[in-house]
N, CA, C and O atoms as a GROMACS GRO file, in nm:
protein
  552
    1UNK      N    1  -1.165   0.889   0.600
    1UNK     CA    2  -1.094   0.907   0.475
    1UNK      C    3  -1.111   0.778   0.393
    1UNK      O    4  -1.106   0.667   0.445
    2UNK      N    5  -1.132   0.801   0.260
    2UNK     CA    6  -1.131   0.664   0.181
    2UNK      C    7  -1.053   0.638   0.112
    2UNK      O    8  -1.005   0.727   0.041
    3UNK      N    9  -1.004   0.498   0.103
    3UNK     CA   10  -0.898   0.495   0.072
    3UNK      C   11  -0.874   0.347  -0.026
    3UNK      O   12  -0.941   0.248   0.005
    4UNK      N   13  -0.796   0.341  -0.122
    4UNK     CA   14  -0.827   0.216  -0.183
    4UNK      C   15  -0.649   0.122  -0.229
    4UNK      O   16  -0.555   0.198  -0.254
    5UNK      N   17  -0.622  -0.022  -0.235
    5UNK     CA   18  -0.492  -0.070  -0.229
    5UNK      C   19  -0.513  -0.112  -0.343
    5UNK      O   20  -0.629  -0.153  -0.355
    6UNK      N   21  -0.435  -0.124  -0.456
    6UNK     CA   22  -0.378  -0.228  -0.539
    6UNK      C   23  -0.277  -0.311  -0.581
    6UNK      O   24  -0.171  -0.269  -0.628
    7UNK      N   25  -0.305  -0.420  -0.567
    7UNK     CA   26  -0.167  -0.508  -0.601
    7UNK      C   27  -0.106  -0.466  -0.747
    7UNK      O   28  -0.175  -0.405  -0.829
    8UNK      N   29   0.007  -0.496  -0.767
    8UNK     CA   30   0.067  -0.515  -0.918
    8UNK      C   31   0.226  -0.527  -0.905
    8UNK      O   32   0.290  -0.491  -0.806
    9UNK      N   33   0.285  -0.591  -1.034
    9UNK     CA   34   0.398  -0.621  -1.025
    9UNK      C   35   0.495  -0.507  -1.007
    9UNK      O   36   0.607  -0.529  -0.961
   10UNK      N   37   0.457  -0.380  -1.044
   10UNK     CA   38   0.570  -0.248  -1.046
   10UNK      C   39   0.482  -0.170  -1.018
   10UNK      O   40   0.364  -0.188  -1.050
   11UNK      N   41   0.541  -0.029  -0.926
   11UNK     CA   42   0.423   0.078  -0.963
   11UNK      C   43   0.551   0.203  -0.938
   11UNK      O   44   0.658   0.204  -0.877
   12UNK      N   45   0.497   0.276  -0.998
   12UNK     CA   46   0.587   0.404  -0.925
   12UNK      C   47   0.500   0.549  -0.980
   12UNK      O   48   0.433   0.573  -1.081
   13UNK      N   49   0.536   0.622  -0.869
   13UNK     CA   50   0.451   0.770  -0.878
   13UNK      C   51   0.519   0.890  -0.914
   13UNK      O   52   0.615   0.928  -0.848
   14UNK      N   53   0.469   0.967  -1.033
   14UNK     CA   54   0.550   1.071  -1.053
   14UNK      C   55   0.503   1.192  -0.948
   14UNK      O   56   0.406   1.198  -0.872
   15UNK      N   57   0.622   1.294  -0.980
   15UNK     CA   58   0.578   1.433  -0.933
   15UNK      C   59   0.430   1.487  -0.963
   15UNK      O   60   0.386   1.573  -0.887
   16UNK      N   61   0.364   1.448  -1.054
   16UNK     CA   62   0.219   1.518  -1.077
   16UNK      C   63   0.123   1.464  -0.992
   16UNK      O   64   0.024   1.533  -0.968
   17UNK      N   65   0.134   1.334  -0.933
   17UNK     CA   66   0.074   1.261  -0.861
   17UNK      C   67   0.007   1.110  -0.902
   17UNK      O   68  -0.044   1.024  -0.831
   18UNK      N   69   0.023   1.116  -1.002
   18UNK     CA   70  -0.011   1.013  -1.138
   18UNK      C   71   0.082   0.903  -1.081
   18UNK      O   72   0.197   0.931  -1.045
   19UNK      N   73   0.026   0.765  -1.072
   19UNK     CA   74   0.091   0.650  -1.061
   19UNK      C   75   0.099   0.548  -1.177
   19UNK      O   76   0.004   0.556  -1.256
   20UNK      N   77   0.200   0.443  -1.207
   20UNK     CA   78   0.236   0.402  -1.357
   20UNK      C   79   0.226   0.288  -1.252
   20UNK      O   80   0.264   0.300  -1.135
   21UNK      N   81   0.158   0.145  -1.319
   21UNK     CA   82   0.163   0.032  -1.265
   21UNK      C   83   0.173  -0.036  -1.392
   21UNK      O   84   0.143   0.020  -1.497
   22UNK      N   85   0.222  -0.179  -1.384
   22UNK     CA   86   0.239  -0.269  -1.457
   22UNK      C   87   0.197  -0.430  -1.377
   22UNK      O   88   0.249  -0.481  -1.278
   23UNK      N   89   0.079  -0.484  -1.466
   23UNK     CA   90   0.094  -0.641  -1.409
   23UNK      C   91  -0.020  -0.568  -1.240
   23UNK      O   92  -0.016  -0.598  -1.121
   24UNK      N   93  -0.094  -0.484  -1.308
   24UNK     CA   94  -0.212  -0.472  -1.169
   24UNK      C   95  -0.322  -0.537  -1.176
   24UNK      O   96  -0.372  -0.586  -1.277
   25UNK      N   97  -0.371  -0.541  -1.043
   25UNK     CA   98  -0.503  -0.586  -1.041
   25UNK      C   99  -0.526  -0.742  -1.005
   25UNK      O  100  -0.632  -0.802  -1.020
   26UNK      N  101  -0.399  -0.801  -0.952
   26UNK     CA  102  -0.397  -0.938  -0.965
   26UNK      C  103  -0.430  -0.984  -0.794
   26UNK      O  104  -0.398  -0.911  -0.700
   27UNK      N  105  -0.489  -1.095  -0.782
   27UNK     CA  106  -0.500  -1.140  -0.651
   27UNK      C  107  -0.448  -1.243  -0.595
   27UNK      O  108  -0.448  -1.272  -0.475
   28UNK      N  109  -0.371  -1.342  -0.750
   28UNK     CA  110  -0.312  -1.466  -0.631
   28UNK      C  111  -0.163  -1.443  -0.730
   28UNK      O  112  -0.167  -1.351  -0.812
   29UNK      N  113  -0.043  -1.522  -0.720
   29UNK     CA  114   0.063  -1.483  -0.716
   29UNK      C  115   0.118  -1.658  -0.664
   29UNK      O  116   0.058  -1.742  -0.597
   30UNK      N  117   0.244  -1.663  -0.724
   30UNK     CA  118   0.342  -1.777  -0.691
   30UNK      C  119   0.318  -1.904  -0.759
   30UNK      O  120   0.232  -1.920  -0.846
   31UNK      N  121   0.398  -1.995  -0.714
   31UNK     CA  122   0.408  -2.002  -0.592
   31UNK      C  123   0.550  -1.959  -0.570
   31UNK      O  124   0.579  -1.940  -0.452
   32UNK      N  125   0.648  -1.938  -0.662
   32UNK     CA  126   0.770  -1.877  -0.644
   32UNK      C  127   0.775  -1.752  -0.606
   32UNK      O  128   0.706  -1.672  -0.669
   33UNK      N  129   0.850  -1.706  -0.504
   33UNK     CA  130   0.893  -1.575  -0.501
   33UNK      C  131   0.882  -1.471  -0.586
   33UNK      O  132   0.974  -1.472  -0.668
   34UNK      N  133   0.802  -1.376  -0.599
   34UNK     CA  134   0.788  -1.241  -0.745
   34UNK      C  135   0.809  -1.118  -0.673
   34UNK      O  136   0.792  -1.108  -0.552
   35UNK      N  137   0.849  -1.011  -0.757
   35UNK     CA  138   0.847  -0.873  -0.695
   35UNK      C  139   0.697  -0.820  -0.652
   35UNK      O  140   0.619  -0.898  -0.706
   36UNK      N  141   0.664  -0.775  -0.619
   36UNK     CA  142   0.498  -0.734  -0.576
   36UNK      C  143   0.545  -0.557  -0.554
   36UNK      O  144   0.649  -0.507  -0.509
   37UNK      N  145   0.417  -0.495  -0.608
   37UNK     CA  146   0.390  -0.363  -0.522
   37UNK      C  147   0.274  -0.322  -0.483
   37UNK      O  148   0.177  -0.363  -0.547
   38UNK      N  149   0.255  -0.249  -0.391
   38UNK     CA  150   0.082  -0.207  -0.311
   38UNK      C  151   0.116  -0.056  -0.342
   38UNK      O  152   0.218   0.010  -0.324
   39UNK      N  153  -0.033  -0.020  -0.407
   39UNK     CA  154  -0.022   0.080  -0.476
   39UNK      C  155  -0.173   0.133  -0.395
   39UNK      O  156  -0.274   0.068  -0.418
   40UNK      N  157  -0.183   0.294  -0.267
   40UNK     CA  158  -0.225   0.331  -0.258
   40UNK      C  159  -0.332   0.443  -0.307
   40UNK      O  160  -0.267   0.508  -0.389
   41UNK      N  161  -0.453   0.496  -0.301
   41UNK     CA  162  -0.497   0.586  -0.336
   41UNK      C  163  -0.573   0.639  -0.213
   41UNK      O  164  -0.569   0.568  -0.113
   42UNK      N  165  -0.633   0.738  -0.207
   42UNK     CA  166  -0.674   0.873  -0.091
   42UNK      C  167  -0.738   0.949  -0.137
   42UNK      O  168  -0.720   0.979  -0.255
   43UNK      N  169  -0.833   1.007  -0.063
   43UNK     CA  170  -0.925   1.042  -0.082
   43UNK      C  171  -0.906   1.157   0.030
   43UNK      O  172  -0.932   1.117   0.143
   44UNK      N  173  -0.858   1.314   0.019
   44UNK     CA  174  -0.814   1.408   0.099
   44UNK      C  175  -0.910   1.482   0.160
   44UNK      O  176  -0.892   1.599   0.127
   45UNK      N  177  -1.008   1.471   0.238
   45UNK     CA  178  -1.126   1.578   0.251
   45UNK      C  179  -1.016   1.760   0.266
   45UNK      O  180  -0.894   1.768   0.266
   46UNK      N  181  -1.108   1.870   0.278
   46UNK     CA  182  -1.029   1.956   0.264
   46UNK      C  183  -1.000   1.995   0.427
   46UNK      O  184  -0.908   2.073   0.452
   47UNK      N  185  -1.044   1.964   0.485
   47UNK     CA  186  -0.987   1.959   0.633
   47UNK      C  187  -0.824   1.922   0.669
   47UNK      O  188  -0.757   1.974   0.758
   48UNK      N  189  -0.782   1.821   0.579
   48UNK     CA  190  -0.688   1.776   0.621
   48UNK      C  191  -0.551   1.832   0.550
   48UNK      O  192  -0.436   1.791   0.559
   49UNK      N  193  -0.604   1.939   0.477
   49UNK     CA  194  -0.496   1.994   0.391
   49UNK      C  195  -0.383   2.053   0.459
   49UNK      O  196  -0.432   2.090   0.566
   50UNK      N  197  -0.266   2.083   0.460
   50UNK     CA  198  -0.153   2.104   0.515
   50UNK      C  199  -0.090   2.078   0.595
   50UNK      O  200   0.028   2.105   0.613
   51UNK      N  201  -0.192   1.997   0.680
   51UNK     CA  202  -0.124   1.905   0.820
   51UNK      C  203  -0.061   1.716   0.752
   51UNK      O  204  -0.092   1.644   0.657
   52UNK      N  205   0.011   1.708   0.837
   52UNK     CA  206   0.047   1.538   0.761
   52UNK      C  207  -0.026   1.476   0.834
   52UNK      O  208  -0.077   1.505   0.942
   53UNK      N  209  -0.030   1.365   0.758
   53UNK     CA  210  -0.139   1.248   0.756
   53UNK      C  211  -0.056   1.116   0.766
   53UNK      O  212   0.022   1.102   0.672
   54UNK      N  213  -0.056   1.015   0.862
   54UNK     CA  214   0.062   0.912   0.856
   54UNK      C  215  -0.011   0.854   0.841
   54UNK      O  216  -0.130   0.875   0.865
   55UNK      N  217   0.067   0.711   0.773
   55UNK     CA  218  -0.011   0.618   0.696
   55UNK      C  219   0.123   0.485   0.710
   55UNK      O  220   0.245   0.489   0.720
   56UNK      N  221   0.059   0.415   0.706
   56UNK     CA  222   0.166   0.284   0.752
   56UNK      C  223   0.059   0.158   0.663
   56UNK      O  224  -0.064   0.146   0.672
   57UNK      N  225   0.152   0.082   0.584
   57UNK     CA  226   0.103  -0.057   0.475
   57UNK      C  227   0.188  -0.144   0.580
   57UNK      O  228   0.288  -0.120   0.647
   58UNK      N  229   0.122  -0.233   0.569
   58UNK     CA  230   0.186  -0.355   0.655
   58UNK      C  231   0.134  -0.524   0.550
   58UNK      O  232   0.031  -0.541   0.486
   59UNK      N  233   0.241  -0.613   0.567
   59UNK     CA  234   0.186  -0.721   0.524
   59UNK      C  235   0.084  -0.799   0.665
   59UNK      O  236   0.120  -0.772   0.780
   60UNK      N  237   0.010  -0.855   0.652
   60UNK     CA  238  -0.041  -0.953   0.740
   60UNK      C  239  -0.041  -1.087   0.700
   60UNK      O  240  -0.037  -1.110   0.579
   61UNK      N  241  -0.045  -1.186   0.787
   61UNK     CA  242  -0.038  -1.352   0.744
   61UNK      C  243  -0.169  -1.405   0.812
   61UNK      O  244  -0.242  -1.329   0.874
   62UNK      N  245  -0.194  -1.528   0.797
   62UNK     CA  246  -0.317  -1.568   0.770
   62UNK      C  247  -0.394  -1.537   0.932
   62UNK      O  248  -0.508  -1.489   0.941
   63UNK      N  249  -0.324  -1.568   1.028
   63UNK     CA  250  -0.349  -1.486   1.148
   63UNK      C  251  -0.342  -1.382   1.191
   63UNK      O  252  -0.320  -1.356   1.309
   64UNK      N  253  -0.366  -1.277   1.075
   64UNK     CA  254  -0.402  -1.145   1.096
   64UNK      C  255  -0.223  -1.088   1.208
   64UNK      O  256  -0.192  -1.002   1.290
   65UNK      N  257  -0.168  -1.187   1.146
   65UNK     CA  258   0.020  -1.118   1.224
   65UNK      C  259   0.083  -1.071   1.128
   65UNK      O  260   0.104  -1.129   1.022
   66UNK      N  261   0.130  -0.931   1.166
   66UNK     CA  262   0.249  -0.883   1.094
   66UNK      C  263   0.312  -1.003   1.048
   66UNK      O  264   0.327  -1.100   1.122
   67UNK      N  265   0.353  -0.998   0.920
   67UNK     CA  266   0.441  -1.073   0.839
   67UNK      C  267   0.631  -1.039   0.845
   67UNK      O  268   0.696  -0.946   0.796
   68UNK      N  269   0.662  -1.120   0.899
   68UNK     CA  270   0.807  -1.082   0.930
   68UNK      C  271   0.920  -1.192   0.806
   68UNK      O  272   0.897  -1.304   0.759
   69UNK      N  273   1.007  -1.124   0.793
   69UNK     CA  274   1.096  -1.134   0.668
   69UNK      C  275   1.241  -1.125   0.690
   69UNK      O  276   1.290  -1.022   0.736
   70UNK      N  277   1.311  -1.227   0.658
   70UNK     CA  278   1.452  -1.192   0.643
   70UNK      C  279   1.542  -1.044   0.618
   70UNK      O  280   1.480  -0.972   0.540
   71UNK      N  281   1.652  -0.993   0.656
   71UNK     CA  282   1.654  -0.861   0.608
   71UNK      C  283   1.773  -0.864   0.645
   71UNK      O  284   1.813  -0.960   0.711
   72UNK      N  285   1.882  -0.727   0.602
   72UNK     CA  286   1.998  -0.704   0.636
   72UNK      C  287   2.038  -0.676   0.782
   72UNK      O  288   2.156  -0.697   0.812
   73UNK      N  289   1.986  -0.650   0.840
   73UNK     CA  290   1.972  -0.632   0.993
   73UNK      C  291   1.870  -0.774   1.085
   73UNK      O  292   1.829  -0.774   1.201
   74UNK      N  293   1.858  -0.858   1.002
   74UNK     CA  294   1.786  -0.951   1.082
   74UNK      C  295   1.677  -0.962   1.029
   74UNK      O  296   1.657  -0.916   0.917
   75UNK      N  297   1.550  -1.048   1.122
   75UNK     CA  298   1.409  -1.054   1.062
   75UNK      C  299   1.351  -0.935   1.140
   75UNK      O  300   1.356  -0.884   1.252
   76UNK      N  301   1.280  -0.914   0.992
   76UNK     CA  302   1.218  -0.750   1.006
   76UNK      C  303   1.055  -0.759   0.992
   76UNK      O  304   1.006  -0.861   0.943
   77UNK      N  305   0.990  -0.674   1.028
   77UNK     CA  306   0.881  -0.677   1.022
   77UNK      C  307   0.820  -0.584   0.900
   77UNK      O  308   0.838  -0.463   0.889
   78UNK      N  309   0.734  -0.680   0.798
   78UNK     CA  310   0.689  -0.570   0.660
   78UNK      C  311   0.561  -0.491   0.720
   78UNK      O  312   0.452  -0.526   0.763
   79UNK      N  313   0.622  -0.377   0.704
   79UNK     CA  314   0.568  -0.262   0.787
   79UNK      C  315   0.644  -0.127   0.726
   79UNK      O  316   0.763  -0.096   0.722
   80UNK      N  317   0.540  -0.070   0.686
   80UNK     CA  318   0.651   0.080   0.576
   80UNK      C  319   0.559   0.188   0.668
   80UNK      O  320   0.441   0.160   0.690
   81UNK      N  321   0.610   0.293   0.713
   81UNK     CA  322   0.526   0.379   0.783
   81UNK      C  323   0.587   0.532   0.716
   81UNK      O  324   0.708   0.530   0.691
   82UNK      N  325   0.537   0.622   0.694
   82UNK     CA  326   0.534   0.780   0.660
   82UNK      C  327   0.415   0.830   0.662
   82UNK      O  328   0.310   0.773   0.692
   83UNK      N  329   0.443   0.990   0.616
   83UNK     CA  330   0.296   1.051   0.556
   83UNK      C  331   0.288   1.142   0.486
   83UNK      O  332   0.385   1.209   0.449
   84UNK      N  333   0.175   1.159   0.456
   84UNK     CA  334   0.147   1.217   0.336
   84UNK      C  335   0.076   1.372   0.350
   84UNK      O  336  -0.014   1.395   0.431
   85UNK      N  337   0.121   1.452   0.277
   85UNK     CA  338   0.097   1.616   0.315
   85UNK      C  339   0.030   1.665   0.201
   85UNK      O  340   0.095   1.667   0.096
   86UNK      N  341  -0.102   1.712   0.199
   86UNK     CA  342  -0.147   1.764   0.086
   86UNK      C  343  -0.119   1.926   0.090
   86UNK      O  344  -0.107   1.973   0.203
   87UNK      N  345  -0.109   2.003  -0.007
   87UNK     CA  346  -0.131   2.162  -0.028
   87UNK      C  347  -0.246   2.183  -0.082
   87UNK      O  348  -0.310   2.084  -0.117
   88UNK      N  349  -0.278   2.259  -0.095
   88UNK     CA  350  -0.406   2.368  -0.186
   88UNK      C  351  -0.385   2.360  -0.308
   88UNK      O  352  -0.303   2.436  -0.359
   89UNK      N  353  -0.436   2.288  -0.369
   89UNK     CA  354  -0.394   2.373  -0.550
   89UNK      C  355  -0.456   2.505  -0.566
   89UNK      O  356  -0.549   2.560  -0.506
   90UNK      N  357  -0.369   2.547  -0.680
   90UNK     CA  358  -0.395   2.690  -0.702
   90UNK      C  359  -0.534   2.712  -0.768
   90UNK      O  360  -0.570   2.650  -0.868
   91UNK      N  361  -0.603   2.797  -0.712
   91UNK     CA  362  -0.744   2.842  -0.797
   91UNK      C  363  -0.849   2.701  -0.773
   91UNK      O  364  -0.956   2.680  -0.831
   92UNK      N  365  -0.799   2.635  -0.697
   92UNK     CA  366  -0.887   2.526  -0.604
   92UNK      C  367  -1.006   2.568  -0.564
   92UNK      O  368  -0.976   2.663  -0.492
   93UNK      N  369  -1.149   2.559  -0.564
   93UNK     CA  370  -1.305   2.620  -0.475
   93UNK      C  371  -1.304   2.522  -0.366
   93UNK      O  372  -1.382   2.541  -0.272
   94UNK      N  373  -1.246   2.447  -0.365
   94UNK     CA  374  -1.261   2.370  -0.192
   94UNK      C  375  -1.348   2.291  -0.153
   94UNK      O  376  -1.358   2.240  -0.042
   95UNK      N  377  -1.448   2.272  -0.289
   95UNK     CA  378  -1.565   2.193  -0.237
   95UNK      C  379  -1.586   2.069  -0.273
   95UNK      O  380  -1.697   2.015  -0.269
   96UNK      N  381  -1.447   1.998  -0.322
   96UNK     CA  382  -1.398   1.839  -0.336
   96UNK      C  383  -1.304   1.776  -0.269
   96UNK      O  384  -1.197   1.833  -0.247
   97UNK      N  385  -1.324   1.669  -0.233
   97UNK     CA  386  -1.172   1.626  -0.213
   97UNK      C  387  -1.076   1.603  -0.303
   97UNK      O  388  -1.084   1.587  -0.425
   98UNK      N  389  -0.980   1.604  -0.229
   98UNK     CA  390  -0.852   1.558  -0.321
   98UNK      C  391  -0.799   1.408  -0.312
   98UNK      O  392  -0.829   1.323  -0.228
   99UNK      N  393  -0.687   1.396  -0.450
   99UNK     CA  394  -0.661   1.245  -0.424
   99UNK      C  395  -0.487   1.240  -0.418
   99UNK      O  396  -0.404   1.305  -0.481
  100UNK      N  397  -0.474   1.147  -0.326
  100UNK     CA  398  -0.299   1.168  -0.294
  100UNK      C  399  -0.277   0.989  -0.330
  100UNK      O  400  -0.362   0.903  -0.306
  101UNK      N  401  -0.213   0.977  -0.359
  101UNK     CA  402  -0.149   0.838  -0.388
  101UNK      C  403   0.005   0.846  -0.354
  101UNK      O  404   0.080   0.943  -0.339
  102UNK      N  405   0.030   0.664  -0.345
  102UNK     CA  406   0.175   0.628  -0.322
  102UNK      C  407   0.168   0.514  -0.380
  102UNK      O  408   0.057   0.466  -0.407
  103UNK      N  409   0.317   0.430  -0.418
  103UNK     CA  410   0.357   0.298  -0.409
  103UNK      C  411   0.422   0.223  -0.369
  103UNK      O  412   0.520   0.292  -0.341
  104UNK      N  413   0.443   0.136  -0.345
  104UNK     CA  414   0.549   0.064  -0.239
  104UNK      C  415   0.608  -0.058  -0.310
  104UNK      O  416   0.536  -0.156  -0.334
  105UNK      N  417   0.751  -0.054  -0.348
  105UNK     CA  418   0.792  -0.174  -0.447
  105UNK      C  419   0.819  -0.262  -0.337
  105UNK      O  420   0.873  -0.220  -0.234
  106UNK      N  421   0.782  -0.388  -0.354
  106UNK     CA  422   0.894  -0.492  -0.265
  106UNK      C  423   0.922  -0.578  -0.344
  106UNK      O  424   0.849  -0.611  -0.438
  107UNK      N  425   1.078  -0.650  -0.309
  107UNK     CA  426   1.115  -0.743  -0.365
  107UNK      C  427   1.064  -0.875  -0.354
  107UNK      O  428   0.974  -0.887  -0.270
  108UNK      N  429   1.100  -0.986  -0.422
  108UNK     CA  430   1.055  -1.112  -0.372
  108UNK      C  431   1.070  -1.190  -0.240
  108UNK      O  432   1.168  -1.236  -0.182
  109UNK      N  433   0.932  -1.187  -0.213
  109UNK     CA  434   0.910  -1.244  -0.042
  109UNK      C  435   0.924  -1.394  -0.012
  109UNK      O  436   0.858  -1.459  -0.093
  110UNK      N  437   0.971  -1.450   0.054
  110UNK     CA  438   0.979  -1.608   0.121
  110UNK      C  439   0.815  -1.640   0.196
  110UNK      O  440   0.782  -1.673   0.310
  111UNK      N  441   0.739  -1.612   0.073
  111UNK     CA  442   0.575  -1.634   0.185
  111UNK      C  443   0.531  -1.815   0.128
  111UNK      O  444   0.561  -1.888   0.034
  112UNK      N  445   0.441  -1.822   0.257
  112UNK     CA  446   0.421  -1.942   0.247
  112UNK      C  447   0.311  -1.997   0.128
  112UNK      O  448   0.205  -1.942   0.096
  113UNK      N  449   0.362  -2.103   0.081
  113UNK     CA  450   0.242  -2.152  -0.034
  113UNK      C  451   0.122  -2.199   0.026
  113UNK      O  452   0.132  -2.243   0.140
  114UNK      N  453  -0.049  -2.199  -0.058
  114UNK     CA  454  -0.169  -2.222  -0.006
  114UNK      C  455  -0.171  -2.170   0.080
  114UNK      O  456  -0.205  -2.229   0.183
  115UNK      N  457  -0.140  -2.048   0.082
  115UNK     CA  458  -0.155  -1.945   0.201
  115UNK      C  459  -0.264  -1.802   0.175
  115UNK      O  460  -0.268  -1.759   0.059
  116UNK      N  461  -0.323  -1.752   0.247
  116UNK     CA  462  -0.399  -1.608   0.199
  116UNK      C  463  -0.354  -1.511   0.305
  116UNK      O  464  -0.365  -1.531   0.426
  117UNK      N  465  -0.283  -1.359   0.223
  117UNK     CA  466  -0.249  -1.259   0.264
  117UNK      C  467  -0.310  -1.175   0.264
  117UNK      O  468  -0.417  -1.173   0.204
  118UNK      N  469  -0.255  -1.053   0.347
  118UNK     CA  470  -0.349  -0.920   0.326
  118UNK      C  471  -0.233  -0.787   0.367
  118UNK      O  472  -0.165  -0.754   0.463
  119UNK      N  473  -0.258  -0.744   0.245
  119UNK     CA  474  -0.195  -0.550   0.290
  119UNK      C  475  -0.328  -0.488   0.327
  119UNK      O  476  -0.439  -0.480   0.273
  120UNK      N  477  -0.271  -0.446   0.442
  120UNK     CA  478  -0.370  -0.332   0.455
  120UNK      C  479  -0.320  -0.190   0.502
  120UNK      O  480  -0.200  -0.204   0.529
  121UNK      N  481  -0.348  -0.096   0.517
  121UNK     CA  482  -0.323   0.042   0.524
  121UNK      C  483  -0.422   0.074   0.626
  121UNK      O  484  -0.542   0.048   0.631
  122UNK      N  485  -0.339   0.142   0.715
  122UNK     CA  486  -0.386   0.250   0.808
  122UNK      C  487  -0.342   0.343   0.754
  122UNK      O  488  -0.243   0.358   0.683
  123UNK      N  489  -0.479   0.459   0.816
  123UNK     CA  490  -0.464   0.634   0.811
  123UNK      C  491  -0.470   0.709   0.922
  123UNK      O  492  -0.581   0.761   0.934
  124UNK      N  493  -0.412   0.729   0.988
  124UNK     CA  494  -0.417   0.801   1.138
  124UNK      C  495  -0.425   0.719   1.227
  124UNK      O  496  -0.485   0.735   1.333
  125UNK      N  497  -0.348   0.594   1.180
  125UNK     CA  498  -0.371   0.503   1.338
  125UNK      C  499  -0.448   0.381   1.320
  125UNK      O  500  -0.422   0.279   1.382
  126UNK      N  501  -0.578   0.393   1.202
  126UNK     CA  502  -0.655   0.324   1.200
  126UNK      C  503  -0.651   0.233   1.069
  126UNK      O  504  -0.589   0.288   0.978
  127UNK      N  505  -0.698   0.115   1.039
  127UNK     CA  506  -0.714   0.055   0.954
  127UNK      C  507  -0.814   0.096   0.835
  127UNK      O  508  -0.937   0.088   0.840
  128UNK      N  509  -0.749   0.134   0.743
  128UNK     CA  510  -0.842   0.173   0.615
  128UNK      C  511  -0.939   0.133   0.524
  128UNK      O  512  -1.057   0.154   0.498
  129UNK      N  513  -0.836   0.061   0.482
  129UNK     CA  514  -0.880  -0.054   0.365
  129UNK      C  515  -0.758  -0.167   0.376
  129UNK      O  516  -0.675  -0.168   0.467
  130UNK      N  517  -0.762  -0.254   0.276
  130UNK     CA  518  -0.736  -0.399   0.301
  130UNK      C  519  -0.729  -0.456   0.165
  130UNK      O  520  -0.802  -0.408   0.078
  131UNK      N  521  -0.642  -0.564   0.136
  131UNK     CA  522  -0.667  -0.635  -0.031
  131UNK      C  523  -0.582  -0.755   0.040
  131UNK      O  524  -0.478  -0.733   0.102
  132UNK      N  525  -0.646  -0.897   0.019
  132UNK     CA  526  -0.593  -1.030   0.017
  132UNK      C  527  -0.537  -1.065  -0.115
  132UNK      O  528  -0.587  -1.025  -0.220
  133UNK      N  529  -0.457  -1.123  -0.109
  133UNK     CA  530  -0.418  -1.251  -0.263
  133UNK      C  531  -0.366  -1.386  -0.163
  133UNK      O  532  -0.321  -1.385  -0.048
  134UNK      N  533  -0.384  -1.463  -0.226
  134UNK     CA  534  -0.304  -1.614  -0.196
  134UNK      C  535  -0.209  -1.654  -0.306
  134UNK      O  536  -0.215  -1.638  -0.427
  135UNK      N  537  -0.081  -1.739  -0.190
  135UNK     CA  538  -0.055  -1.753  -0.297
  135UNK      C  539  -0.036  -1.894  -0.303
  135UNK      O  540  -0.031  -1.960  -0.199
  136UNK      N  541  -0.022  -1.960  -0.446
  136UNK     CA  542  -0.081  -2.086  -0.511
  136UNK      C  543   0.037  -2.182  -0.432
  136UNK      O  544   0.142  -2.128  -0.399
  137UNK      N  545   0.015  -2.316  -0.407
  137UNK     CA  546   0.110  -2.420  -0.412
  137UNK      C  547   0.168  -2.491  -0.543
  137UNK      O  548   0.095  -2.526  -0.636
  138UNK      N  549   0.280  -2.504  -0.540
  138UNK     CA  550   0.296  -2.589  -0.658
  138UNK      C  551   0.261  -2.683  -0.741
  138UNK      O  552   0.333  -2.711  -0.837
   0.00000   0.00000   0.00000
């Protein structure tokens, strides 16, 4: 499955499937704390239509480790996991794929400065795709 991430400061997805981003496309960030969102796209072959598809974004740190974060319950690990269910559109011929998207807002993170990150996305387990930014020292 192919699949592609984008950074940006906001994103959110309507019911049509259409995603609204603001402040995308960027790769380095900080060095203060900012809101960030990872904004997925998919690529549905028609095989996979009606069954779910799990998909999990995770932050990573420069040693390829889950990135763990302060949180209401303790330090948590940034790690968002669900999935994603395509249908048939109506009057569909079947002989394209489809495209499913998501976004993921997060608030401002405590990450380290002169540092390089990476979201990446798995699709069934596996690692998809991938997008680094660093972010700047003061």
């Amino acid at each position: 499955m192919q699949a592609t991430l984008v950074l940006c400061d906001f994103a959110e997805a309507d019911a049509s499937g259409k995603v609204h981003m603001l402040g995308a496309g960027w790769s380095f960030m900080g060095p203060a704390p900012a809101p960030q969102a990872v904004v997925a796209f998919l690529r549905v072959p028609a095989d996979r239509l009606g069954s779910p598809i799990p998909v999990t974004v995770r932050l990573l740190g420069p040693a390829h480790q889950v990135v763990e974060v302060p949180g209401l319950g303790g330090v948590q690990r940034l790690e968002i996991s669900g999935q994603i269910e395509m249908r048939e559109p109506e009057s569909w011929d079947g002989t394209s794929d489809l495209s499913a998207s998501f976004a993921v807002n997060i608030g401002p993170l405590p990450l380290q400065p002169a540092t390089t990150y990476t979201w990446s996305l798995d699709v069934d387990g596996k690692e998809t795709t991938s997008t680094q930014f660093f972010v700047q020292s003061a």
